[in-house]
DRENPA-3360 file (N, C-alpha, C; in nm, 2 decimals, always signed):
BEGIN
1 = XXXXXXXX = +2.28/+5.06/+6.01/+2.15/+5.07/+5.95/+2.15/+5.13/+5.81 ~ +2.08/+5.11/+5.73/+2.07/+5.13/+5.57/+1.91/+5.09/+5.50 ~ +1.95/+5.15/+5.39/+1.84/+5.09/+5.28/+1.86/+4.93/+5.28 ~ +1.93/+4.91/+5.28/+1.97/+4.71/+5.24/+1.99/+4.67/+5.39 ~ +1.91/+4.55/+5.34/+1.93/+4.42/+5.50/+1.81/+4.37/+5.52 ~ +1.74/+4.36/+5.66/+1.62/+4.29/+5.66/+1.55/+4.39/+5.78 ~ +1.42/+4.36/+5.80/+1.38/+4.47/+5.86/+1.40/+4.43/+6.00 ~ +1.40/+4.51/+6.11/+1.43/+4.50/+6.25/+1.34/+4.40/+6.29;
9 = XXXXXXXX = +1.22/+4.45/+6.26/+1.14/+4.30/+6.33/+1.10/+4.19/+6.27 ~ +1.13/+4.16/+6.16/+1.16/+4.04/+6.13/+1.26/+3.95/+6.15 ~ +1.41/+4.04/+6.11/+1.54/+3.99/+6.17/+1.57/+3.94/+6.36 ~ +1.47/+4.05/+6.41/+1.47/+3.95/+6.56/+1.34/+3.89/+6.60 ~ +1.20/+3.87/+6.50/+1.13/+3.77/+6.49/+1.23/+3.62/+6.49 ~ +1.30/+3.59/+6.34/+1.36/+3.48/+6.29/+1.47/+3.42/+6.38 ~ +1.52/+3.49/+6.47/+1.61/+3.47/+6.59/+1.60/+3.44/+6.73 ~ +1.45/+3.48/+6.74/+1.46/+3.45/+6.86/+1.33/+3.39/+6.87;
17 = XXXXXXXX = +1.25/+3.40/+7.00/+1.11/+3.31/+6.99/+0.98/+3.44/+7.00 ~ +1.01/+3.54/+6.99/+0.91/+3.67/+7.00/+0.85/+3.66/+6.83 ~ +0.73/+3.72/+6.88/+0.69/+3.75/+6.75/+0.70/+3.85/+6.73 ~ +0.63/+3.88/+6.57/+0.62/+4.06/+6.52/+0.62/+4.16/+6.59 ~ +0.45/+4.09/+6.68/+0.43/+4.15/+6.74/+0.51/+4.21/+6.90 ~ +0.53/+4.12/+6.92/+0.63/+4.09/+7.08/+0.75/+4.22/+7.05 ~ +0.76/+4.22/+6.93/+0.89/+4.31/+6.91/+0.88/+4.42/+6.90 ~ +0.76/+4.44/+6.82/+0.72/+4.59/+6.85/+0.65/+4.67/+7.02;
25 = XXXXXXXX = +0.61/+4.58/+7.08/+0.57/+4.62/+7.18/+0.72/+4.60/+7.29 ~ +0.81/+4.51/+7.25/+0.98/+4.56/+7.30/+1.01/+4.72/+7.26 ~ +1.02/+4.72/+7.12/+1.04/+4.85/+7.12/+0.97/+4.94/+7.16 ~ +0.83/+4.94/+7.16/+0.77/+5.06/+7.23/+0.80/+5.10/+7.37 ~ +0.86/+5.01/+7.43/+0.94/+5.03/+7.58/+1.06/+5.03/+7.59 ~ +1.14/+5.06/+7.46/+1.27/+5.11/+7.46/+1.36/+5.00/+7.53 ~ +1.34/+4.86/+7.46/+1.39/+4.75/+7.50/+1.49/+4.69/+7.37 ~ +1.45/+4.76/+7.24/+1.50/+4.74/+7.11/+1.61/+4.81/+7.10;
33 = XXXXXXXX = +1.77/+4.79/+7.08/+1.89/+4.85/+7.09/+1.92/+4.84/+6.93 ~ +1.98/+4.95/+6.85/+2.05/+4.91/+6.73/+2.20/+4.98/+6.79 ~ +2.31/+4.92/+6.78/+2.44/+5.00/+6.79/+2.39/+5.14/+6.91 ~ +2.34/+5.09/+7.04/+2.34/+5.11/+7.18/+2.25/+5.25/+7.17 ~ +2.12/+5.24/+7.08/+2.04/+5.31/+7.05/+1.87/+5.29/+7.08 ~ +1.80/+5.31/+7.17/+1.66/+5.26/+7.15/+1.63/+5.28/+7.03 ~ +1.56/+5.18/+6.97/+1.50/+5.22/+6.80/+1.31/+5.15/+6.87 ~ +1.23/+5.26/+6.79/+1.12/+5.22/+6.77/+1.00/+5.19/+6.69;
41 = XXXXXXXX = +1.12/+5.21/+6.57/+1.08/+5.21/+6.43/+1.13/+5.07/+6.35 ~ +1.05/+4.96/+6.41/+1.05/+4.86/+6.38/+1.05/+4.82/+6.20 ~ +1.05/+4.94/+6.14/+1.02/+4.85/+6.00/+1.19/+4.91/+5.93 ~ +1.29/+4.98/+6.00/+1.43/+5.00/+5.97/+1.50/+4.86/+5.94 ~ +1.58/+4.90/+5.81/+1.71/+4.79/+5.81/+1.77/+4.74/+5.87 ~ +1.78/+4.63/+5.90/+1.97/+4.60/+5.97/+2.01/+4.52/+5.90 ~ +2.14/+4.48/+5.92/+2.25/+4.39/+5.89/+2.29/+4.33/+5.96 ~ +2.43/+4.22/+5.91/+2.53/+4.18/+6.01/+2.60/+4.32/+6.06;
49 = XXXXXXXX = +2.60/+4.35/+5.98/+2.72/+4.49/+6.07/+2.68/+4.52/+6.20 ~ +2.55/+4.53/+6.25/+2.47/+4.62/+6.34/+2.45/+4.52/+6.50 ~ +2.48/+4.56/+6.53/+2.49/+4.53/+6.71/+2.34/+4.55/+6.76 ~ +2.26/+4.45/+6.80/+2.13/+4.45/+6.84/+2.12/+4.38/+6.94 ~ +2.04/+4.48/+7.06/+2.00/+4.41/+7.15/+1.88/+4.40/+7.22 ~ +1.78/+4.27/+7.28/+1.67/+4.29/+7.30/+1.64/+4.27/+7.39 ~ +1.57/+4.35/+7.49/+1.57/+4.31/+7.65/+1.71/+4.30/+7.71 ~ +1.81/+4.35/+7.68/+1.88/+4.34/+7.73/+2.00/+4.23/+7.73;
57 = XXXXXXXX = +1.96/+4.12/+7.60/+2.00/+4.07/+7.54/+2.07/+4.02/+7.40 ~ +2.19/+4.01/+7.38/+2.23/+4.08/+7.24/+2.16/+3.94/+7.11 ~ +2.18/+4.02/+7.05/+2.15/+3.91/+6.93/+2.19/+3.86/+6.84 ~ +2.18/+3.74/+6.78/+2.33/+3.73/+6.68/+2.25/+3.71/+6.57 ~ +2.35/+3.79/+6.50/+2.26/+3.81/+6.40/+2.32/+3.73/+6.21 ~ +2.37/+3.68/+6.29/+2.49/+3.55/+6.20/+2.32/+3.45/+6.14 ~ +2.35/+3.38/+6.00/+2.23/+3.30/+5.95/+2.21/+3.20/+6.06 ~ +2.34/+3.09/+6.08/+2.34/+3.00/+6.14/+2.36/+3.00/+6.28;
65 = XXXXXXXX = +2.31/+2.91/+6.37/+2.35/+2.92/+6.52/+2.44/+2.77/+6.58 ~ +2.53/+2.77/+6.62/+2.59/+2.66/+6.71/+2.62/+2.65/+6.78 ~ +2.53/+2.58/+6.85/+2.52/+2.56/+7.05/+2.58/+2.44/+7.07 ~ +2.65/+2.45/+7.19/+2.70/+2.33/+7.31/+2.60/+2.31/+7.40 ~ +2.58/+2.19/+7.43/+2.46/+2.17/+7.55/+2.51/+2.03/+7.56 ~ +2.50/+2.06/+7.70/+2.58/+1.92/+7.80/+2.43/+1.87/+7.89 ~ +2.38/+1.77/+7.80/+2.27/+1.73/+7.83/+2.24/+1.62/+7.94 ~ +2.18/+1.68/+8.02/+2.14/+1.57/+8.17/+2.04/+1.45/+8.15;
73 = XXXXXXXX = +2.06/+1.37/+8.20/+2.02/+1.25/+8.21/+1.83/+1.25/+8.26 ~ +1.75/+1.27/+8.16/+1.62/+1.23/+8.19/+1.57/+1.36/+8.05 ~ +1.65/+1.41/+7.99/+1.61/+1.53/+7.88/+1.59/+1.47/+7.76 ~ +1.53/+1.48/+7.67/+1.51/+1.43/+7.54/+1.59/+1.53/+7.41 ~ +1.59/+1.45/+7.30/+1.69/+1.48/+7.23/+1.55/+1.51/+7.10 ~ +1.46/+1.64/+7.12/+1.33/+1.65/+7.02/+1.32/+1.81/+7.07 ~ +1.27/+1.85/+6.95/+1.21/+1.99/+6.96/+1.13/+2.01/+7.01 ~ +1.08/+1.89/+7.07/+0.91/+1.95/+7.15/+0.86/+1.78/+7.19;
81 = XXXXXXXX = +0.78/+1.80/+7.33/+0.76/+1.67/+7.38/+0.69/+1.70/+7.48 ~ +0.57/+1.58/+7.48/+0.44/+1.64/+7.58/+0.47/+1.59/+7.72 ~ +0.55/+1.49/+7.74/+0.55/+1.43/+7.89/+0.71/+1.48/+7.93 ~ +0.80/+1.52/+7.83/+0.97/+1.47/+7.93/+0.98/+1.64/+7.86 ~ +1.09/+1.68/+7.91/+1.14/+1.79/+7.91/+1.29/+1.79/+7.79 ~ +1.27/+1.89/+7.68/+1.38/+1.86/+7.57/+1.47/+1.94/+7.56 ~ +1.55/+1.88/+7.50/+1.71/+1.99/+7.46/+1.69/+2.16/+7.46 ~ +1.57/+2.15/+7.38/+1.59/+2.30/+7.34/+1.48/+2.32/+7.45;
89 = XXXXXXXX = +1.41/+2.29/+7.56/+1.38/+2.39/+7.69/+1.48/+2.42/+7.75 ~ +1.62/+2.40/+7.76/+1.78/+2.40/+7.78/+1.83/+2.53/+7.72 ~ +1.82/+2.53/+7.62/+1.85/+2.69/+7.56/+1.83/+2.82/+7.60 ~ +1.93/+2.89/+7.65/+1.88/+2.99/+7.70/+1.79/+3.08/+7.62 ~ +1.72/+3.19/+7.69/+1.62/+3.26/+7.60/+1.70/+3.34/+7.51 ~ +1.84/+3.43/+7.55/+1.93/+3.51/+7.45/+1.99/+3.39/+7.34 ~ +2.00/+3.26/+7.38/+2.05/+3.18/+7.23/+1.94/+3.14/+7.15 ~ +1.79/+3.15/+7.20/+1.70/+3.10/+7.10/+1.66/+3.15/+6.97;
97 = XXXXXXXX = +1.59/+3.07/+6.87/+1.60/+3.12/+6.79/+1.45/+3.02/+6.69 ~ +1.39/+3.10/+6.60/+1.36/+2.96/+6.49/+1.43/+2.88/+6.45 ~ +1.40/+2.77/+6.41/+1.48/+2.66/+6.32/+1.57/+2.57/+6.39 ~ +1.57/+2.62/+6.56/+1.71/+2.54/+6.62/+1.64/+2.33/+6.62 ~ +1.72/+2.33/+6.65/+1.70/+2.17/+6.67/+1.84/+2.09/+6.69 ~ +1.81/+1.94/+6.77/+1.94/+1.88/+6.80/+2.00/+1.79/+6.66 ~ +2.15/+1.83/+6.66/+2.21/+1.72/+6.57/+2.23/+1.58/+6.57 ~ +2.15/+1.52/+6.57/+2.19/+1.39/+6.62/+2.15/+1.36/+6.76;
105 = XXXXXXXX = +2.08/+1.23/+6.79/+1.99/+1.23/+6.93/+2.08/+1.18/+7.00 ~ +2.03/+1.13/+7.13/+2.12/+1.05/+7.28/+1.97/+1.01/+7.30 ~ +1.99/+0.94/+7.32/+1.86/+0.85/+7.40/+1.85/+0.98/+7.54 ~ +1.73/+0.90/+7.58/+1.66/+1.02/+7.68/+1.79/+0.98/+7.85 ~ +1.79/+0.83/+7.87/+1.89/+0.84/+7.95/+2.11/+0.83/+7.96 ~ +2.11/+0.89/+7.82/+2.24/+0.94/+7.82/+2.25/+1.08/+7.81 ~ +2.36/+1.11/+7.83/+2.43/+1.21/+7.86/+2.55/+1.32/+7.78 ~ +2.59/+1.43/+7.78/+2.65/+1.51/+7.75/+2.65/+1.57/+7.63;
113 = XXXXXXXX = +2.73/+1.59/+7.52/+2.71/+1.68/+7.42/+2.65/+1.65/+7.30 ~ +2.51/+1.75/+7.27/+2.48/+1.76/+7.21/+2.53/+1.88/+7.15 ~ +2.48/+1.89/+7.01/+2.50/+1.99/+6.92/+2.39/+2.02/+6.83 ~ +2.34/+2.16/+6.90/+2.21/+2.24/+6.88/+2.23/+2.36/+6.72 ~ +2.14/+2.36/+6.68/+2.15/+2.46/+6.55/+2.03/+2.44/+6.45 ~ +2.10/+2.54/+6.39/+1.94/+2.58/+6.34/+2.03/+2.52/+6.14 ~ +2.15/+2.43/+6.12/+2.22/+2.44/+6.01/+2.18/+2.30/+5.95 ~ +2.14/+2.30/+5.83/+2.08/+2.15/+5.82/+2.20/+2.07/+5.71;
121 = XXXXXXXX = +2.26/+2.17/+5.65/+2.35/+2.09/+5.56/+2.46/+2.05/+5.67 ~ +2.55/+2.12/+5.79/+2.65/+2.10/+5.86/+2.60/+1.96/+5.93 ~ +2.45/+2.00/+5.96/+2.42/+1.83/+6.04/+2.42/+1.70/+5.97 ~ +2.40/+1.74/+5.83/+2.39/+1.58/+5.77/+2.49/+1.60/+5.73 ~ +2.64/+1.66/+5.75/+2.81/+1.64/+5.72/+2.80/+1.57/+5.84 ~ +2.81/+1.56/+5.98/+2.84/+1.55/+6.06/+2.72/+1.38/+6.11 ~ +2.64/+1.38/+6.08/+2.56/+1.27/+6.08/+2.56/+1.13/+6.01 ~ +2.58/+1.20/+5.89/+2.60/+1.08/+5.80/+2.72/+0.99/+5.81;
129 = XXXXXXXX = +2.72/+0.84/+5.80/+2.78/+0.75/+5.84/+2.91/+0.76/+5.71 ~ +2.85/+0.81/+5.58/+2.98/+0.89/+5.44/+3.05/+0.97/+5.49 ~ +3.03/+1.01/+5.65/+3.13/+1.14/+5.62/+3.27/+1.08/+5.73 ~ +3.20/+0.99/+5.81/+3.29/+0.90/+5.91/+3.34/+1.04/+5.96 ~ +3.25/+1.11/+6.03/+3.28/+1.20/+6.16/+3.24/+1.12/+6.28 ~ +3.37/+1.07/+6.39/+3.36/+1.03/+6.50/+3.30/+1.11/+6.60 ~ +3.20/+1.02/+6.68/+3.18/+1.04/+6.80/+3.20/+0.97/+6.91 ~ +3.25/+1.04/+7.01/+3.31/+0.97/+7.12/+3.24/+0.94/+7.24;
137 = XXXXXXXX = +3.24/+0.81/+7.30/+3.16/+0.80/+7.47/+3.23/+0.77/+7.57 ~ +3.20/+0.80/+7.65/+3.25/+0.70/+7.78/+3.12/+0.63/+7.83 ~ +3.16/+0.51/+7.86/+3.04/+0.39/+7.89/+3.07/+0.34/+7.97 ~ +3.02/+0.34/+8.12/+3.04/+0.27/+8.25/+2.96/+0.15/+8.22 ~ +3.01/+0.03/+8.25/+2.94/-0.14/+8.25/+2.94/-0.18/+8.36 ~ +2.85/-0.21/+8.35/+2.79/-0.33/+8.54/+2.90/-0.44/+8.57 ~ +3.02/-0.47/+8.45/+3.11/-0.57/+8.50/+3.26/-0.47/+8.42 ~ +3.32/-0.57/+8.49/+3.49/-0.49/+8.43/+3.47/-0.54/+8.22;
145 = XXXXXXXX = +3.52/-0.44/+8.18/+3.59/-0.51/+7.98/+3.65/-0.58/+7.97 ~ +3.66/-0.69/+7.93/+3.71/-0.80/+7.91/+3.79/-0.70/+7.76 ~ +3.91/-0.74/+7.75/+3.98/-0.62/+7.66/+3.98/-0.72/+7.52 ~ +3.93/-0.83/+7.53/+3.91/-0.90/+7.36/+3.82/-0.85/+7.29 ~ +3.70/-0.74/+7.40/+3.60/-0.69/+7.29/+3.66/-0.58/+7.18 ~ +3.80/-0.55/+7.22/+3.85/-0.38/+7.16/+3.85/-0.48/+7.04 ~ +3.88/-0.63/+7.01/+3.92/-0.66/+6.86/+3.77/-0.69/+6.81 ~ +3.69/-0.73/+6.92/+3.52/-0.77/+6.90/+3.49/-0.65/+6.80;
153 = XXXXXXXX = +3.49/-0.51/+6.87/+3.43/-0.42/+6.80/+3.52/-0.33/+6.68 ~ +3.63/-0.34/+6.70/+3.74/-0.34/+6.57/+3.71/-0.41/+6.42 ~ +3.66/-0.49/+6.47/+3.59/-0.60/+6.30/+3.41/-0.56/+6.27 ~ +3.36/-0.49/+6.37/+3.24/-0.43/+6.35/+3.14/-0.56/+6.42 ~ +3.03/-0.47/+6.50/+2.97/-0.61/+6.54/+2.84/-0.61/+6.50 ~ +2.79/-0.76/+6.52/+2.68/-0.84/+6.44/+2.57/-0.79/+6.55 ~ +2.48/-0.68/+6.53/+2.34/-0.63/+6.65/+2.24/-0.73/+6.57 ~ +2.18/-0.81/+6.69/+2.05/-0.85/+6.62/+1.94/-0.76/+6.65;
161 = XXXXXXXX = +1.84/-0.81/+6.58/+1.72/-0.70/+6.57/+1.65/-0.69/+6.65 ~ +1.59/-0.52/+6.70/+1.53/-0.53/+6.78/+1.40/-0.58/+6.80 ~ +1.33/-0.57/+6.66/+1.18/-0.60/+6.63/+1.19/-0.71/+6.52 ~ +1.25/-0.82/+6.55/+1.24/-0.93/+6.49/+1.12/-1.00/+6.39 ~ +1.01/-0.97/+6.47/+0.90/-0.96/+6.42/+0.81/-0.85/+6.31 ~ +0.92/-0.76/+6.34/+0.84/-0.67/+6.26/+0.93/-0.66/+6.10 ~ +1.03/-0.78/+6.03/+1.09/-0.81/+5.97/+1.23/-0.74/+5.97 ~ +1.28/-0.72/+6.11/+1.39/-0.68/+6.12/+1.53/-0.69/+6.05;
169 = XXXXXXXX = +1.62/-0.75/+6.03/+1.69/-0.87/+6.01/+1.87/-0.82/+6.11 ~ +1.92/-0.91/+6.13/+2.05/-0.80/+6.17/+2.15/-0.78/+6.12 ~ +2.23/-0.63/+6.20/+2.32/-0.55/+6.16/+2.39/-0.55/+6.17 ~ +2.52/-0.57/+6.07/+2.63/-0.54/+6.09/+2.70/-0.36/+6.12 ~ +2.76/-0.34/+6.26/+2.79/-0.20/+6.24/+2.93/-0.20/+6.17 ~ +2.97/-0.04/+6.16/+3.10/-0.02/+6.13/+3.19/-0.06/+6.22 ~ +3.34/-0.08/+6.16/+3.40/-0.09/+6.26/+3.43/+0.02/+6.39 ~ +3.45/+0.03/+6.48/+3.45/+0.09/+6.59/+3.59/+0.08/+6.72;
177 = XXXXXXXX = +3.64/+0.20/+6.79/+3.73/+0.16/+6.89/+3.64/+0.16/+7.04 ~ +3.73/+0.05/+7.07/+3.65/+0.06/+7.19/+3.80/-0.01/+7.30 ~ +3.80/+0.11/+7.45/+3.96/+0.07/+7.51/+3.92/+0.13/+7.64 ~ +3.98/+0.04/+7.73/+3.93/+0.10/+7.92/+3.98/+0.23/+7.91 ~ +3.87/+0.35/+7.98/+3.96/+0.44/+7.97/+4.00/+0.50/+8.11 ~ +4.12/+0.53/+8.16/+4.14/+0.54/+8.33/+4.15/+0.39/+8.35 ~ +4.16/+0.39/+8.49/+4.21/+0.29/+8.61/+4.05/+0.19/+8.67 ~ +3.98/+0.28/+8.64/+3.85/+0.18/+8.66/+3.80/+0.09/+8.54;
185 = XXXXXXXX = +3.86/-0.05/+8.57/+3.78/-0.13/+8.44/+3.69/-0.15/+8.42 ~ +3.55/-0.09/+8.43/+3.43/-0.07/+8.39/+3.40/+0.01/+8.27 ~ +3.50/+0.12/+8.32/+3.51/+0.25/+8.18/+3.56/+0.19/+8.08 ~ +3.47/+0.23/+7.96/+3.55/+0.25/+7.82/+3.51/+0.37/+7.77 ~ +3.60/+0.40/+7.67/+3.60/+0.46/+7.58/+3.53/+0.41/+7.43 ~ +3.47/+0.47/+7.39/+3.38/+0.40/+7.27/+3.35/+0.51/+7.11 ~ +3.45/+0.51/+7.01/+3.43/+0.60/+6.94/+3.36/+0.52/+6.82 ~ +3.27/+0.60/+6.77/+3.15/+0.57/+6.64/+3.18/+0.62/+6.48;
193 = XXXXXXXX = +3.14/+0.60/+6.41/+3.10/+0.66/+6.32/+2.98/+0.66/+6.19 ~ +2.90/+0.62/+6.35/+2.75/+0.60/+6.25/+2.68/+0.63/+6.38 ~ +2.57/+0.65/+6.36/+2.47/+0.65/+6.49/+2.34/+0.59/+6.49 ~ +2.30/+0.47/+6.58/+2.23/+0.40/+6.53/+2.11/+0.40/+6.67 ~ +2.02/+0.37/+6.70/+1.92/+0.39/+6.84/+1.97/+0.29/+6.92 ~ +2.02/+0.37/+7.03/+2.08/+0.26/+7.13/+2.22/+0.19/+7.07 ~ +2.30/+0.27/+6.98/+2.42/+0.14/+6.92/+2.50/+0.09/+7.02 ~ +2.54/+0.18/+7.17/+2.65/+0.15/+7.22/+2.58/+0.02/+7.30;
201 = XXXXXXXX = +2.45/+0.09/+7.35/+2.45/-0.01/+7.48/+2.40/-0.13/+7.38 ~ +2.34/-0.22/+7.29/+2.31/-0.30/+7.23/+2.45/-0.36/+7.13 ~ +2.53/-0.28/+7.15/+2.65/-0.33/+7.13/+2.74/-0.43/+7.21 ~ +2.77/-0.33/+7.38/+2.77/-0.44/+7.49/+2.70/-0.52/+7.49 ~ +2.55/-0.52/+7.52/+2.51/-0.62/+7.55/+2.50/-0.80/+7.46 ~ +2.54/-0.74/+7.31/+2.60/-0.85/+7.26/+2.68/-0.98/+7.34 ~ +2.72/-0.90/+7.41/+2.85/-0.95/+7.49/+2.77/-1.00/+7.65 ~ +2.70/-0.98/+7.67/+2.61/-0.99/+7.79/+2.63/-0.88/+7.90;
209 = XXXXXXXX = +2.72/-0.76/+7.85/+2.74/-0.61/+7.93/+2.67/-0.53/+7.93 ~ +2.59/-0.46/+8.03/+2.50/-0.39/+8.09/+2.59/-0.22/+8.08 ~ +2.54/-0.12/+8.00/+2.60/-0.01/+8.00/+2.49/+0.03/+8.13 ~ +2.55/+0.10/+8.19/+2.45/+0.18/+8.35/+2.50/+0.31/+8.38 ~ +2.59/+0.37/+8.25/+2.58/+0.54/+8.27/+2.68/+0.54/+8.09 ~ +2.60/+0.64/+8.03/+2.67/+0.67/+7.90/+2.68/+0.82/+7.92 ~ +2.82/+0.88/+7.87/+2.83/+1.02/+7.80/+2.88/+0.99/+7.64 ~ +2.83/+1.11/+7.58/+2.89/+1.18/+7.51/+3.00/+1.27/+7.50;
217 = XXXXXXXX = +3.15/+1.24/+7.51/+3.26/+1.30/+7.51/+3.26/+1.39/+7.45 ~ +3.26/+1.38/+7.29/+3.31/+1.47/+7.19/+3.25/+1.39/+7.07 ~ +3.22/+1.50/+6.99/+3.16/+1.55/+6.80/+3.32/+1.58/+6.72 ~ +3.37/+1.47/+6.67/+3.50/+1.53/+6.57/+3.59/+1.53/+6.66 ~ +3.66/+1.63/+6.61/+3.75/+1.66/+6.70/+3.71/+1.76/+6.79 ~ +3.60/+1.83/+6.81/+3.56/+1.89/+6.96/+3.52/+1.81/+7.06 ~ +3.57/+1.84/+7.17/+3.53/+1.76/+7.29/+3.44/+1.88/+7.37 ~ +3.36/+1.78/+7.43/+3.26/+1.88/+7.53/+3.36/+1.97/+7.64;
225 = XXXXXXXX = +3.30/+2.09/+7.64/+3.37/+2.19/+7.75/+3.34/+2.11/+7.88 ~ +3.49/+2.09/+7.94/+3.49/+2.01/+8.10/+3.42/+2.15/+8.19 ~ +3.43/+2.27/+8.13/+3.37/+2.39/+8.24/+3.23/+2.42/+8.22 ~ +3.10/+2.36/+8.12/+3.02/+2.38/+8.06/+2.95/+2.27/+8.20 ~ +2.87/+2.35/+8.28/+2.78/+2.19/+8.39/+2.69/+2.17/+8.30 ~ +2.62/+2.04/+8.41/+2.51/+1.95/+8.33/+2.39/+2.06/+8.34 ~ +2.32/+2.02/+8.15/+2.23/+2.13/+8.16/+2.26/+2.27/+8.12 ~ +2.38/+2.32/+8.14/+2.47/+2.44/+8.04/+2.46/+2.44/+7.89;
233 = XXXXXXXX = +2.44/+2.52/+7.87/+2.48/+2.56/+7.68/+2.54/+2.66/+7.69 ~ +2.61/+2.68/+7.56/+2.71/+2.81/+7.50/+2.73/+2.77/+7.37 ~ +2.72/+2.91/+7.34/+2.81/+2.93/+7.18/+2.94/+2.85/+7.16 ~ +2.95/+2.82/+7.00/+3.04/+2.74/+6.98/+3.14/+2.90/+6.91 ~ +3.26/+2.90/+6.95/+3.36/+2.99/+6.87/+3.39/+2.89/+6.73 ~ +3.47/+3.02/+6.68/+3.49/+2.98/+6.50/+3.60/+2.86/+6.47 ~ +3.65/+2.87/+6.59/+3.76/+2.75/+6.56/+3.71/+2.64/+6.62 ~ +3.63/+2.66/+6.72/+3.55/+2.51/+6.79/+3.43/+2.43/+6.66;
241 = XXXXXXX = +3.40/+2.52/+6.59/+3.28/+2.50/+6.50/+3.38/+2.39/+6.35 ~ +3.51/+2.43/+6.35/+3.59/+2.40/+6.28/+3.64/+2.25/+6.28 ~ +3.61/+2.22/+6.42/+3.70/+2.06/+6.49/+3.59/+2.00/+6.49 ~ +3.44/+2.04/+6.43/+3.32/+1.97/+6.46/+3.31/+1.88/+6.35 ~ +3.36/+1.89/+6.22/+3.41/+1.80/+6.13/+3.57/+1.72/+6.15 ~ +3.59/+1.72/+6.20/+3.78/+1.64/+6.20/+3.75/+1.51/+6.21 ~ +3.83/+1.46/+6.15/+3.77/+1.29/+6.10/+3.90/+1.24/+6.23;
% end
């Protein structure tokens, strides 16, 4: 604590989902921790240096936030939604924050890793089709892969439009790998480097293949935590945050 930094209840206003207010009436019940201290004097400095906890929960006090969330099947990929339930009602209360939002969507019935944060330049590195950061699926199909499509989608494939009428025209995607993955020929493996609504399954079905379960393996070179269940989030460590760009 010091003359320099930002004031206590702003800095865990901006971090979490409490307001001004909320925080000062935390502190008035000796629920505001600086470096394992009740503080009640909400208009004090802090810093990164300073260890804060609220309710019993710590706070990070880092600009940016990077969550893993291994997203279940019926959740939406939106900061807020009146009928379906979204990514960030998933976030626990100690990782919330202002500004969070998902990187990149999944349609509402796919699956697994999303990548939550509040960082807007790291997402459009990681988004943008210029930066050719892969992402990876696994895609169960209603019939076995016929293994000519790995050269089908190697040359990039022709999606026709979805709204023809509404002057659509069609798309050529990037090229793409696509390879049975395991002993069950239904599975593939499907890695991207563009993200388009619906690309994988409108991909297959070029082919007349019915995708009927999609995950999200892995962002870069991070792969979703196999120990993280559906519905789970956690912090991303410094070196996991690092493989989130790997081409």
């Amino acid at each position: 604590m010091g003359s320099q930094g930002e004031r206590l209840d702003k800095a865990v206003s901006n971090r979490t989902s409490y307001t001004r207010k909320e925080v000062h009436a935390l502190a008035g019940r000796g629920l505001v921790l600086v470096n394992g201290t009740p503080v009640r004097d909400c208009a004090i400095k802090v810093t990164g240096q300073d260890q804060i906890t609220v309710d019993g929960n710590w706070l990070e006090m880092a600009q940016f936030s990077y969550l893993m969330l291994n997203k279940p099947k019926g959740v939406v990929c939106a900061t807020e939604d009146a009928a379906l339930p979204t990514v960030l009602d998933l976030v626990p209360e100690a990782f919330r924050r202002k500004g969070l939002f998902p990187a990149g969507r999944l349609d509402k019935d796919t699956e697994g890793f999303v990548l939550i944060t509040n960082d807007g330049a790291l997402a459009h590195r990681i988004l943008s089709p210029k930066s050719h950061v892969p992402k990876t699926y696994c895609a169960t199909l209603d019939k076995p892969f016929p293994a000519r499509l790995s050269q089908e989608f190697a040359q990039g494939v022709l999606l026709p439009p979805e709204r023809p009428r509404e002057g659509e025209k069609p798309f050529h995607c990037m090229p793409a790998l696509a390879r049975q993955a395991g002993e069950d020929p239904r599975m593939v493996q499907v890695v991207l480097r563009q993200g388009m609504y619906h690309q994988v399954r409108r991909m297959f079905a070029v082919y007349g293949l019915q995708v009927i379960r999609l995950v999200r393996e892995k962002i870069g070179g991070l792969p979703l935590d196999p120990a993280l269940p559906e519905g789970g989030c956690r912090r991303l460590t410094r070196e996991e945050l690092e493989k989130l760009e790997e081409r």
